[in-house]
Steps between C-alpha positions, in 0.01 A plus 500: 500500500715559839661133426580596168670850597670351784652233250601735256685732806686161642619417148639830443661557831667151465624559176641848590634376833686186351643720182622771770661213702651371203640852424636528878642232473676430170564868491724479844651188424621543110375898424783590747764294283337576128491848429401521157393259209533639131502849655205415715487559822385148697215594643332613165617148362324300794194683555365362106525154581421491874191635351502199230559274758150584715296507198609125426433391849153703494430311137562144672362523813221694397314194314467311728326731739257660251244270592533466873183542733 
């Protein structure tokens, strides 16, 4: 049961770390320079997929540990 929990708390935190690094990052870099897309703002417009984008990882990484001692 603790290997399970402490599997499930290191797969969140990395996901949530690695989309907030994402956000740091793209948001310095381009949200500085974009200031609005279609009226919204660019932080509201990245936040969806960054979110997309960790679920996708998750779904094809995940396989292929489901079964691992």
């Amino acid at each position: 049961m603790a290997r399970m929990f402490r599997s499930v708390v290191q797969s969140i935190v990395a996901h949530v770390l690695s989309t907030s690094l994402y956000f740091v990052i793209f948001g310095s870099a381009i949200g500085s320079r974009i200031t609005e897309i279609d009226g919204v703002s660019y932080g509201a417009f990245i936040v969806p997929g960054l979110i997309m984008l960790s679920v996708i990882i998750d779904s094809m990484i995940r396989p292929g540990t489901m079964n691992a001692p």
